[in-house]
C-alpha positions as CSV (number, residue, x, y, z in Angstrom):
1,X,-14.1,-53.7,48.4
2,X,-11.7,-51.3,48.3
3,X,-12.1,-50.6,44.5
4,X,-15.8,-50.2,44.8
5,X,-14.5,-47.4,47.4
6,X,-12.6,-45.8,45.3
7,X,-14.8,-45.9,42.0
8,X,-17.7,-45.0,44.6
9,X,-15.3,-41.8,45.5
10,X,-14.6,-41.1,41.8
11,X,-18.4,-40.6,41.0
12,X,-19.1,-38.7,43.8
13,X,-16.6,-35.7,42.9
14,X,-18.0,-33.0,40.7
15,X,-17.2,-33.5,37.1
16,X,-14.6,-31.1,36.0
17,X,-16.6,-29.6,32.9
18,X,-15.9,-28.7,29.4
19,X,-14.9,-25.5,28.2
20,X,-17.0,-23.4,27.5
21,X,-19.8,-24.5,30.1
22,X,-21.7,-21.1,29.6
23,X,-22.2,-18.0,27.3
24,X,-19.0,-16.4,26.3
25,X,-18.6,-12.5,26.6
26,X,-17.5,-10.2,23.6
27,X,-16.4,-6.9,24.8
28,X,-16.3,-4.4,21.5
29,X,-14.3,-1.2,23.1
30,X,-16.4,0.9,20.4
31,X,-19.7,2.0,20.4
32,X,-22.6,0.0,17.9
33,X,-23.1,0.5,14.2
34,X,-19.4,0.7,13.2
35,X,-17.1,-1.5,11.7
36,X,-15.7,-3.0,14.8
37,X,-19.2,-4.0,16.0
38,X,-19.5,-5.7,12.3
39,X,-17.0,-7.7,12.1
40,X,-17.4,-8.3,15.9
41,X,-20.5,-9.8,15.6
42,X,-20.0,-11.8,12.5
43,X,-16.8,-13.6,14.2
44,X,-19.2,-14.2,17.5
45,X,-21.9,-15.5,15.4
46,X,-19.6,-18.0,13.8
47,X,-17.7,-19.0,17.0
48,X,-20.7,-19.8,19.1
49,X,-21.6,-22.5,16.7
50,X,-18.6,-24.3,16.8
51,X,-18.6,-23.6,20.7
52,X,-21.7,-25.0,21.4
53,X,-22.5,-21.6,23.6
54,X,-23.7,-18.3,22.8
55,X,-21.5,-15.4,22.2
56,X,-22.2,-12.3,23.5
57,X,-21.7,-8.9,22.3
58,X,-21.2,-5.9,24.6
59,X,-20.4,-2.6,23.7
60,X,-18.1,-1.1,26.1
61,X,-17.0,1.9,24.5
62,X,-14.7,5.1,25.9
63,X,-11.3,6.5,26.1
64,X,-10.4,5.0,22.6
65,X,-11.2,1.5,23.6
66,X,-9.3,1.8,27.2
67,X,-12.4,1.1,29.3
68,X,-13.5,-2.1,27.5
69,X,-10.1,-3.3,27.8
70,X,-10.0,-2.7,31.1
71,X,-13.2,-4.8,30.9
72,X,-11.5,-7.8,30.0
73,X,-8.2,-7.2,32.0
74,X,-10.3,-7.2,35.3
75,X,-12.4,-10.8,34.1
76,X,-11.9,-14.1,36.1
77,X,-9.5,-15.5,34.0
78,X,-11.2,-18.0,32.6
79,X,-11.7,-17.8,28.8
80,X,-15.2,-16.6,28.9
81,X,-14.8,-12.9,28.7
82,X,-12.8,-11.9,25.0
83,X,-11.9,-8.7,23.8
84,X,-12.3,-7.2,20.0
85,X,-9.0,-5.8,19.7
86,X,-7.9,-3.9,17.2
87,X,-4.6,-0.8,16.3
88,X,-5.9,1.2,19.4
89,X,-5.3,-1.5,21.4
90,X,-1.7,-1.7,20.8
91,X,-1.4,2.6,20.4
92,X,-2.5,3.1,23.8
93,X,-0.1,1.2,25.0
94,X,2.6,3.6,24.0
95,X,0.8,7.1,24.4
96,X,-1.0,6.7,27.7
97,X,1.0,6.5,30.9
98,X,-2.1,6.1,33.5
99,X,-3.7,2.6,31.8
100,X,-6.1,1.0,34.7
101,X,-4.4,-2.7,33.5
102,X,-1.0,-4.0,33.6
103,X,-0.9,-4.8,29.3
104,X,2.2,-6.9,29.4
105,X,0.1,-9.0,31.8
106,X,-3.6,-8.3,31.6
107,X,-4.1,-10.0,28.2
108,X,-4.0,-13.0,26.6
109,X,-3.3,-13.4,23.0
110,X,-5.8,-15.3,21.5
111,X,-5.8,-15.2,17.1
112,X,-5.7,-12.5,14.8
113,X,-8.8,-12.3,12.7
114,X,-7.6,-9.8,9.8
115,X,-6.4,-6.4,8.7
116,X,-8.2,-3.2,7.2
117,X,-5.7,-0.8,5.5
118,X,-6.3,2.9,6.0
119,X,-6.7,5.0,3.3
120,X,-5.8,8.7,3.1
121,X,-9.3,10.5,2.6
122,X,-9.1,14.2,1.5
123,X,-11.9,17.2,0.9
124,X,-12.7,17.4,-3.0
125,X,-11.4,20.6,-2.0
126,X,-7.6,19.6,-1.7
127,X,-5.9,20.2,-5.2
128,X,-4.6,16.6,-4.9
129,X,-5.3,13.4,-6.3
130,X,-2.3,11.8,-5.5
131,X,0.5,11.2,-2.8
132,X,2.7,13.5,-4.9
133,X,0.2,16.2,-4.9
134,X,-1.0,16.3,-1.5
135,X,2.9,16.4,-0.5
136,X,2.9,20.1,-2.7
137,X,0.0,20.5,-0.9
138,X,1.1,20.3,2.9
139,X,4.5,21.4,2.1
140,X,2.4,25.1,1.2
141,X,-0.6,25.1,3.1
142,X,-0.6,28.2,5.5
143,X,-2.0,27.4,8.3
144,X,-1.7,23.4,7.8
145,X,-4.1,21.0,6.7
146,X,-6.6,20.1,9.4
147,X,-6.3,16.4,10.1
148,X,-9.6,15.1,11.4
149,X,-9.5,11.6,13.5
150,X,-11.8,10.3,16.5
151,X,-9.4,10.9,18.9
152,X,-5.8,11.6,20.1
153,X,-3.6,8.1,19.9
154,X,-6.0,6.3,17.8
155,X,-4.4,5.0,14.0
156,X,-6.1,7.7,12.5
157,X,-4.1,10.2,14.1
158,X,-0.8,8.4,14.3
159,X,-1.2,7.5,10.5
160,X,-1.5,11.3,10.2
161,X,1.6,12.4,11.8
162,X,3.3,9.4,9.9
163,X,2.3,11.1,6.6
164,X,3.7,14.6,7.8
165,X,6.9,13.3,8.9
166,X,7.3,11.2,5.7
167,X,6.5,14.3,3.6
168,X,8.2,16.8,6.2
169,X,5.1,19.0,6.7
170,X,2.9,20.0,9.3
171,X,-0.6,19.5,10.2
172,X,-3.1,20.8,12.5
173,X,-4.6,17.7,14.4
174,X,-8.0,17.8,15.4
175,X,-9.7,15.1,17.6
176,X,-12.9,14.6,17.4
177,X,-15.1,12.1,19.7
178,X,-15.9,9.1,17.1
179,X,-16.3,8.9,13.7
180,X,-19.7,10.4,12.9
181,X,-18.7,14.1,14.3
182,X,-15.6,13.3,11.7
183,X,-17.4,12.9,8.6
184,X,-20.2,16.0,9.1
185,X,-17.0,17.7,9.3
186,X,-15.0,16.5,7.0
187,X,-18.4,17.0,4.4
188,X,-18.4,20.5,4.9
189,X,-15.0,21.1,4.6
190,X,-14.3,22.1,8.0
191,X,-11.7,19.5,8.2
192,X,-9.4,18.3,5.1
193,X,-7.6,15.5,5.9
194,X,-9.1,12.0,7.6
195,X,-7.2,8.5,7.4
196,X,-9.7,6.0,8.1
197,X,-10.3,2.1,6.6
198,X,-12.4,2.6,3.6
199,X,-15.7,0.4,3.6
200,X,-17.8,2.8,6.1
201,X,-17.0,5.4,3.3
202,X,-17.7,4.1,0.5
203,X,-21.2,5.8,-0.2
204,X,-19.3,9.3,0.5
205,X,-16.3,7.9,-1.9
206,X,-18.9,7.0,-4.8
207,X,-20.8,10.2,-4.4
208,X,-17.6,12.4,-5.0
209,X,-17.9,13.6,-1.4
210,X,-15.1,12.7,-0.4
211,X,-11.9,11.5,-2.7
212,X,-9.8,8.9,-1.8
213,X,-5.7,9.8,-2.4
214,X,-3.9,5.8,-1.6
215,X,-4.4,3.1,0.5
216,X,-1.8,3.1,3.3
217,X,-1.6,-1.2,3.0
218,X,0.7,-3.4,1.4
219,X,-1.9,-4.8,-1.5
220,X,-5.1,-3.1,-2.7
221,X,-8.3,-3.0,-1.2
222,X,-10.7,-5.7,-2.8
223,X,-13.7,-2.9,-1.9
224,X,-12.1,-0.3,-3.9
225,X,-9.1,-1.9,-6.5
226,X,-8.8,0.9,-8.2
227,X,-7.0,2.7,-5.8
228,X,-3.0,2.6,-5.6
229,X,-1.3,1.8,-2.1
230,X,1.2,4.4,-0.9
231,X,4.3,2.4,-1.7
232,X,3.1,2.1,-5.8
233,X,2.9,5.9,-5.6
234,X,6.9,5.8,-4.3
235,X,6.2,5.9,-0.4
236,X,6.4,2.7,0.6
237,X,7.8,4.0,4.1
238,X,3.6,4.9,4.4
239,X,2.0,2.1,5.9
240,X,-0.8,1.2,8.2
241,X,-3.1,-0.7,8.9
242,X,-6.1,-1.4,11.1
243,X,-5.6,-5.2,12.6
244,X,-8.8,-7.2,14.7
245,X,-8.2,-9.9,16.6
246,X,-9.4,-11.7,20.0
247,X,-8.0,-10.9,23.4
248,X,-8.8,-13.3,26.7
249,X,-7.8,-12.5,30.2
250,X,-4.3,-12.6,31.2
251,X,-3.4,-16.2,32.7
252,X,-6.3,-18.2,31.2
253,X,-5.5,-21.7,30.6
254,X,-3.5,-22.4,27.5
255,X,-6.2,-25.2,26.6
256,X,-8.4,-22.4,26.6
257,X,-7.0,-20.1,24.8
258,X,-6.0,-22.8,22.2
259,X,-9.9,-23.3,22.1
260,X,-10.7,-20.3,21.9
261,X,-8.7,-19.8,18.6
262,X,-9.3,-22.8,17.1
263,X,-13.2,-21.4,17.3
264,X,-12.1,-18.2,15.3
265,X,-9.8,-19.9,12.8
266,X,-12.9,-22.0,11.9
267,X,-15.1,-19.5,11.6
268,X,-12.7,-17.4,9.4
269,X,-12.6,-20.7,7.0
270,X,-16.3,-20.8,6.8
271,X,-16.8,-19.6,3.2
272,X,-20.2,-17.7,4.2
273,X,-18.9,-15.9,7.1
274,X,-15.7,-14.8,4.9
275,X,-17.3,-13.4,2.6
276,X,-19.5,-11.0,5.3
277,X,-16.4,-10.1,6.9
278,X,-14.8,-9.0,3.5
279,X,-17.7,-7.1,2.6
280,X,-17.3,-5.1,5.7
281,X,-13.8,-3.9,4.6
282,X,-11.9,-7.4,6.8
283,X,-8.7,-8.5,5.0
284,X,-9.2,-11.9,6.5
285,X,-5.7,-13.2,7.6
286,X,-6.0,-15.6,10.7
287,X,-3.1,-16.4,13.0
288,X,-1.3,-19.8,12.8
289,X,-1.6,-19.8,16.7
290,X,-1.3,-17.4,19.9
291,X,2.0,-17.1,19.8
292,X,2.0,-15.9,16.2
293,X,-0.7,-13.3,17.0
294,X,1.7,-12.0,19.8
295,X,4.3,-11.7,17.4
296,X,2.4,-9.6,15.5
297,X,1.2,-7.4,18.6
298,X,4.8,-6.5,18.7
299,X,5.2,-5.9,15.5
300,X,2.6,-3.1,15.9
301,X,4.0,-1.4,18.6
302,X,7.7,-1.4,17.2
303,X,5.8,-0.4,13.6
304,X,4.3,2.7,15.7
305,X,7.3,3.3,18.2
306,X,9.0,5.7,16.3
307,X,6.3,7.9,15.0
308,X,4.4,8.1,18.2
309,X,8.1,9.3,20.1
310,X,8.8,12.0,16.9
311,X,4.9,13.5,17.1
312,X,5.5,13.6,21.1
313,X,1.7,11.7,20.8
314,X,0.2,12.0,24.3
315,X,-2.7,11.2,26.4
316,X,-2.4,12.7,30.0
Protein backbone atom coordinates (compact mmCIF):
# COMPACT_ATOMS: atom_id res chain seq x y z
CA UNK A 1 0.00 0.00 0.00
CA UNK A 2 2.36 2.29 0.78
CA UNK A 3 4.24 2.02 -2.66
CA UNK A 4 1.12 2.59 -4.53
CA UNK A 5 1.18 5.85 -2.27
CA UNK A 6 4.13 6.90 -3.20
CA UNK A 7 4.20 5.98 -7.08
CA UNK A 8 0.46 7.58 -6.81
CA UNK A 9 2.50 10.84 -5.36
CA UNK A 10 5.22 10.56 -8.04
CA UNK A 11 2.56 10.96 -10.88
CA UNK A 12 0.80 13.55 -9.41
CA UNK A 13 3.76 16.16 -9.32
CA UNK A 14 4.27 18.20 -12.46
CA UNK A 15 6.78 16.84 -14.73
CA UNK A 16 9.99 18.78 -14.64
CA UNK A 17 10.23 19.58 -18.51
CA UNK A 18 12.80 19.56 -21.12
CA UNK A 19 14.77 22.35 -22.12
CA UNK A 20 13.77 24.25 -24.28
CA UNK A 21 9.94 23.90 -23.61
CA UNK A 22 9.12 27.14 -25.68
CA UNK A 23 10.49 29.52 -28.39
CA UNK A 24 13.86 30.71 -27.73
CA UNK A 25 14.72 34.56 -28.02
CA UNK A 26 17.62 36.01 -30.21
CA UNK A 27 18.35 39.46 -29.34
CA UNK A 28 20.62 41.15 -32.38
CA UNK A 29 21.92 44.53 -30.57
CA UNK A 30 22.03 45.95 -34.29
CA UNK A 31 19.46 47.07 -36.45
CA UNK A 32 18.10 44.62 -39.71
CA UNK A 33 19.82 44.22 -43.00
CA UNK A 34 23.42 43.99 -41.79
CA UNK A 35 25.76 41.51 -41.25
CA UNK A 36 25.02 40.79 -37.70
CA UNK A 37 21.34 40.17 -38.52
CA UNK A 38 22.83 37.63 -41.28
CA UNK A 39 24.67 35.59 -39.62
CA UNK A 40 22.23 35.99 -36.75
CA UNK A 41 19.54 34.45 -38.43
CA UNK A 42 21.32 31.75 -40.25
CA UNK A 43 22.72 30.36 -36.71
CA UNK A 44 18.84 30.66 -35.36
CA UNK A 45 17.55 28.95 -38.32
CA UNK A 46 19.95 26.10 -37.82
CA UNK A 47 19.61 25.86 -34.00
CA UNK A 48 15.87 25.67 -33.84
CA UNK A 49 16.02 22.50 -35.73
CA UNK A 50 18.19 20.76 -33.60
CA UNK A 51 16.19 22.40 -30.64
CA UNK A 52 12.95 21.23 -31.52
CA UNK A 53 11.67 25.11 -30.87
CA UNK A 54 11.61 28.12 -32.83
CA UNK A 55 14.29 30.76 -32.63
CA UNK A 56 13.42 34.06 -32.56
CA UNK A 57 15.08 37.12 -33.87
CA UNK A 58 14.65 40.51 -32.40
CA UNK A 59 16.39 43.48 -33.25
CA UNK A 60 17.23 45.52 -30.32
CA UNK A 61 19.49 47.99 -31.55
CA UNK A 62 21.10 51.33 -29.77
CA UNK A 63 23.99 52.72 -28.00
CA UNK A 64 26.44 50.38 -29.94
CA UNK A 65 24.70 47.25 -28.98
CA UNK A 66 24.29 48.35 -25.02
CA UNK A 67 20.49 48.27 -24.96
CA UNK A 68 20.11 44.75 -26.41
CA UNK A 69 22.54 43.59 -24.05
CA UNK A 70 20.88 44.96 -21.45
CA UNK A 71 18.01 42.95 -22.98
CA UNK A 72 19.46 39.79 -22.14
CA UNK A 73 21.16 40.86 -18.83
CA UNK A 74 17.69 41.71 -17.40
CA UNK A 75 16.02 37.98 -18.81
CA UNK A 76 14.79 35.31 -16.28
CA UNK A 77 17.71 33.29 -16.36
CA UNK A 78 16.66 30.60 -18.02
CA UNK A 79 18.31 29.86 -21.35
CA UNK A 80 15.60 31.12 -23.43
CA UNK A 81 16.64 34.67 -24.05
CA UNK A 82 20.46 34.62 -26.12
CA UNK A 83 22.37 37.44 -27.21
CA UNK A 84 24.29 37.98 -30.79
CA UNK A 85 27.42 39.14 -29.47
CA UNK A 86 29.98 40.28 -31.20
CA UNK A 87 33.72 42.99 -30.62
CA UNK A 88 31.27 45.81 -29.28
CA UNK A 89 30.22 43.63 -26.81
CA UNK A 90 33.46 43.21 -25.18
CA UNK A 91 34.67 47.27 -26.20
CA UNK A 92 31.96 48.60 -24.18
CA UNK A 93 32.99 47.06 -21.50
CA UNK A 94 36.21 49.01 -21.23
CA UNK A 95 34.99 52.52 -22.63
CA UNK A 96 31.71 53.07 -20.92
CA UNK A 97 31.54 53.65 -17.15
CA UNK A 98 27.53 53.95 -16.76
CA UNK A 99 26.54 50.14 -18.38
CA UNK A 100 22.77 49.42 -17.10
CA UNK A 101 24.21 45.51 -16.41
CA UNK A 102 26.81 44.17 -14.10
CA UNK A 103 29.02 42.31 -17.34
CA UNK A 104 31.22 40.25 -15.03
CA UNK A 105 27.89 38.89 -13.92
CA UNK A 106 25.09 39.57 -16.36
CA UNK A 107 26.14 37.08 -18.99
CA UNK A 108 26.66 33.73 -19.66
CA UNK A 109 29.12 32.49 -22.15
CA UNK A 110 27.56 30.34 -24.31
CA UNK A 111 30.01 29.32 -27.91
CA UNK A 112 31.73 31.40 -30.18
CA UNK A 113 30.35 31.08 -33.72
CA UNK A 114 33.38 32.79 -35.80
CA UNK A 115 35.52 35.78 -36.66
CA UNK A 116 35.25 38.48 -39.49
CA UNK A 117 38.68 40.38 -39.89
CA UNK A 118 38.50 44.04 -40.51
CA UNK A 119 39.96 45.40 -43.37
CA UNK A 120 41.38 48.99 -43.71
CA UNK A 121 39.10 50.65 -46.44
CA UNK A 122 40.36 53.98 -47.92
CA UNK A 123 38.94 56.76 -50.56
CA UNK A 124 40.36 56.02 -54.16
CA UNK A 125 41.40 59.35 -53.26
CA UNK A 126 44.21 58.41 -50.69
CA UNK A 127 47.65 58.01 -52.66
CA UNK A 128 47.97 54.57 -50.93
CA UNK A 129 47.69 51.20 -51.88
CA UNK A 130 49.40 49.75 -49.22
CA UNK A 131 50.15 49.78 -45.36
CA UNK A 132 53.53 51.43 -46.23
CA UNK A 133 51.88 54.08 -48.20
CA UNK A 134 49.10 55.08 -46.14
CA UNK A 135 51.76 55.36 -43.19
CA UNK A 136 53.53 58.35 -45.69
CA UNK A 137 50.21 59.27 -45.96
CA UNK A 138 49.01 60.04 -42.19
CA UNK A 139 52.43 60.82 -41.13
CA UNK A 140 51.79 64.19 -43.77
CA UNK A 141 48.30 64.69 -43.88
CA UNK A 142 47.49 68.28 -42.64
CA UNK A 143 44.71 68.23 -41.03
CA UNK A 144 44.60 64.30 -40.47
CA UNK A 145 42.79 61.77 -42.23
CA UNK A 146 39.13 61.60 -41.33
CA UNK A 147 38.45 58.21 -39.88
CA UNK A 148 34.79 57.29 -40.41
CA UNK A 149 33.15 54.49 -38.08
CA UNK A 150 29.46 54.02 -36.72
CA UNK A 151 30.21 55.14 -33.47
CA UNK A 152 32.61 56.05 -30.64
CA UNK A 153 33.97 52.52 -28.91
CA UNK A 154 32.90 50.28 -31.56
CA UNK A 155 35.99 48.07 -33.45
CA UNK A 156 35.92 50.37 -36.18
CA UNK A 157 37.07 53.13 -34.19
CA UNK A 158 39.43 51.32 -31.83
CA UNK A 159 40.94 49.58 -34.94
CA UNK A 160 41.51 53.12 -36.05
CA UNK A 161 43.33 54.58 -33.30
CA UNK A 162 45.32 51.18 -33.22
CA UNK A 163 46.55 52.00 -36.80
CA UNK A 164 47.59 55.68 -35.69
CA UNK A 165 49.41 54.58 -32.76
CA UNK A 166 51.18 51.73 -34.67
CA UNK A 167 52.18 54.25 -37.44
CA UNK A 168 52.50 57.22 -34.88
CA UNK A 169 50.09 59.53 -36.65
CA UNK A 170 47.05 61.22 -36.01
CA UNK A 171 43.49 61.03 -37.16
CA UNK A 172 40.48 62.95 -37.00
CA UNK A 173 37.63 60.50 -35.71
CA UNK A 174 34.33 60.87 -36.86
CA UNK A 175 31.36 58.85 -35.55
CA UNK A 176 28.65 58.37 -37.39
CA UNK A 177 25.26 56.59 -36.25
CA UNK A 178 25.51 53.10 -38.33
CA UNK A 179 27.06 52.01 -41.21
CA UNK A 180 24.88 53.39 -44.08
CA UNK A 181 25.55 57.30 -43.14
CA UNK A 182 29.42 55.74 -43.26
CA UNK A 183 29.55 54.68 -46.67
CA UNK A 184 27.46 57.80 -48.45
CA UNK A 185 30.22 59.52 -46.84
CA UNK A 186 32.94 57.69 -47.35
CA UNK A 187 31.61 57.57 -51.40
CA UNK A 188 31.97 61.14 -51.68
CA UNK A 189 34.97 61.53 -50.14
CA UNK A 190 33.90 63.30 -47.17
CA UNK A 191 35.50 60.80 -45.02
CA UNK A 192 38.87 58.86 -45.95
CA UNK A 193 39.47 56.30 -43.86
CA UNK A 194 36.75 53.37 -42.66
CA UNK A 195 37.86 49.89 -41.05
CA UNK A 196 35.00 47.68 -41.41
CA UNK A 197 34.68 43.51 -42.18
CA UNK A 198 34.71 43.34 -45.81
CA UNK A 199 31.66 41.25 -47.29
CA UNK A 200 28.97 44.27 -46.96
CA UNK A 201 31.54 46.08 -49.27
CA UNK A 202 32.25 44.14 -51.63
CA UNK A 203 30.03 45.64 -54.54
CA UNK A 204 31.78 49.20 -53.60
CA UNK A 205 35.34 47.19 -53.50
CA UNK A 206 34.68 45.68 -57.14
CA UNK A 207 33.38 48.88 -58.53
CA UNK A 208 36.65 50.78 -57.62
CA UNK A 209 34.62 52.91 -55.10
CA UNK A 210 36.23 52.17 -52.55
CA UNK A 211 39.95 50.35 -52.34
CA UNK A 212 40.84 47.98 -49.95
CA UNK A 213 44.60 48.63 -48.28
CA UNK A 214 45.06 44.92 -45.78
CA UNK A 215 43.04 42.91 -43.96
CA UNK A 216 43.73 43.47 -40.19
CA UNK A 217 43.34 39.22 -39.53
CA UNK A 218 45.76 36.66 -39.07
CA UNK A 219 44.93 34.65 -42.60
CA UNK A 220 43.30 36.04 -45.68
CA UNK A 221 39.82 36.62 -46.25
CA UNK A 222 38.28 33.65 -48.38
CA UNK A 223 35.72 36.64 -49.94
CA UNK A 224 38.59 38.64 -51.20
CA UNK A 225 42.22 36.34 -51.18
CA UNK A 226 43.83 38.68 -52.97
CA UNK A 227 44.27 40.95 -50.32
CA UNK A 228 47.50 40.86 -47.93
CA UNK A 229 46.89 40.87 -44.00
CA UNK A 230 48.66 43.64 -42.19
CA UNK A 231 51.35 41.46 -40.60
CA UNK A 232 52.58 40.14 -44.54
CA UNK A 233 52.79 43.87 -45.20
CA UNK A 234 55.42 44.01 -41.89
CA UNK A 235 52.72 45.06 -39.21
CA UNK A 236 51.89 42.24 -37.65
CA UNK A 237 51.30 44.38 -34.28
CA UNK A 238 47.81 45.43 -36.68
CA UNK A 239 45.22 43.09 -35.81
CA UNK A 240 41.56 42.90 -35.35
CA UNK A 241 38.95 41.22 -35.76
CA UNK A 242 35.25 41.15 -35.52
CA UNK A 243 34.15 37.85 -33.32
CA UNK A 244 30.04 36.54 -33.03
CA UNK A 245 29.17 34.34 -30.66
CA UNK A 246 25.97 33.51 -28.27
CA UNK A 247 25.42 35.07 -24.95
CA UNK A 248 22.55 33.64 -22.25
CA UNK A 249 21.66 35.22 -19.03
CA UNK A 250 23.96 35.31 -16.29
CA UNK A 251 23.32 32.15 -13.79
CA UNK A 252 21.44 29.92 -16.30
CA UNK A 253 21.84 26.42 -15.61
CA UNK A 254 25.06 24.84 -16.83
CA UNK A 255 22.92 21.99 -18.58
CA UNK A 256 21.53 24.77 -20.35
CA UNK A 257 24.03 26.55 -21.42
CA UNK A 258 25.83 23.25 -22.44
CA UNK A 259 22.57 22.76 -24.64
CA UNK A 260 22.51 25.73 -25.86
CA UNK A 261 26.05 25.28 -27.37
CA UNK A 262 25.90 22.07 -28.37
CA UNK A 263 22.81 23.49 -30.70
CA UNK A 264 25.31 26.06 -32.25
CA UNK A 265 28.23 23.76 -32.68
CA UNK A 266 25.86 21.60 -34.72
CA UNK A 267 24.59 24.01 -36.72
CA UNK A 268 28.16 25.38 -37.54
CA UNK A 269 29.01 21.60 -38.76
CA UNK A 270 26.06 21.57 -41.00
CA UNK A 271 27.78 21.88 -44.39
CA UNK A 272 24.73 24.05 -45.86
CA UNK A 273 24.48 26.47 -43.15
CA UNK A 274 28.55 26.84 -43.34
CA UNK A 275 28.65 27.69 -46.38
CA UNK A 276 25.76 30.76 -45.90
CA UNK A 277 27.59 31.97 -43.08
CA UNK A 278 30.94 32.13 -45.05
CA UNK A 279 29.32 33.81 -47.78
CA UNK A 280 28.31 36.48 -45.47
CA UNK A 281 31.95 37.31 -44.58
CA UNK A 282 31.82 34.38 -41.11
CA UNK A 283 35.24 32.87 -40.48
CA UNK A 284 33.47 29.96 -38.95
CA UNK A 285 35.56 28.93 -35.77
CA UNK A 286 33.20 27.35 -33.04
CA UNK A 287 34.29 27.08 -29.39
CA UNK A 288 35.30 23.72 -27.91
CA UNK A 289 32.90 24.68 -24.98
CA UNK A 290 31.81 27.83 -22.63
CA UNK A 291 34.67 27.93 -20.95
CA UNK A 292 36.85 28.27 -24.07
CA UNK A 293 34.55 31.05 -25.43
CA UNK A 294 35.16 32.91 -22.06
CA UNK A 295 38.64 32.52 -22.59
CA UNK A 296 38.51 34.13 -25.62
CA UNK A 297 36.19 37.07 -24.27
CA UNK A 298 39.22 37.93 -22.24
CA UNK A 299 41.45 37.68 -24.73
CA UNK A 300 39.50 40.51 -26.38
CA UNK A 301 39.46 42.87 -23.75
CA UNK A 302 43.21 42.40 -22.84
CA UNK A 303 43.84 42.51 -26.97
CA UNK A 304 41.91 46.07 -26.76
CA UNK A 305 43.10 47.24 -23.14
CA UNK A 306 45.96 49.00 -24.18
CA UNK A 307 44.82 50.83 -27.18
CA UNK A 308 41.51 51.88 -25.71
CA UNK A 309 43.71 53.51 -22.38
CA UNK A 310 46.39 55.24 -25.01
CA UNK A 311 43.36 56.84 -27.35
CA UNK A 312 41.74 57.89 -23.83
CA UNK A 313 38.40 56.10 -25.84
CA UNK A 314 35.38 57.31 -23.93
CA UNK A 315 31.72 57.10 -23.80
CA UNK A 316 30.27 59.47 -21.02
Amino acid sequence: MRLLLCALLLLALPARAEFPDRAIRLVIPLPPGGSNDLIGRIIAHGMGQRLGQTVVVENRSGASGVIGAEVVARATPDGHTVLLGGGGFTLNHLVRSNLPYDPATGFAPVGLAGTAAIAILVHPGVAATDLAGLKRVMLAAQPPLRLATSGVGTTGHALGEMLAQVFGAEVDHVPYRGSGPVLSDLLQGRVQLYPNVLAPLLPQLRAGQLRAIALAGARRSAVMPGLPTAAEQGFPEIMASNWYGLLATGGTAPDRVLRLHAALNATLAEPDARRKLEEAGLEVEPSASPDAFADHLQQDIQRWLPVVRRANIRVE
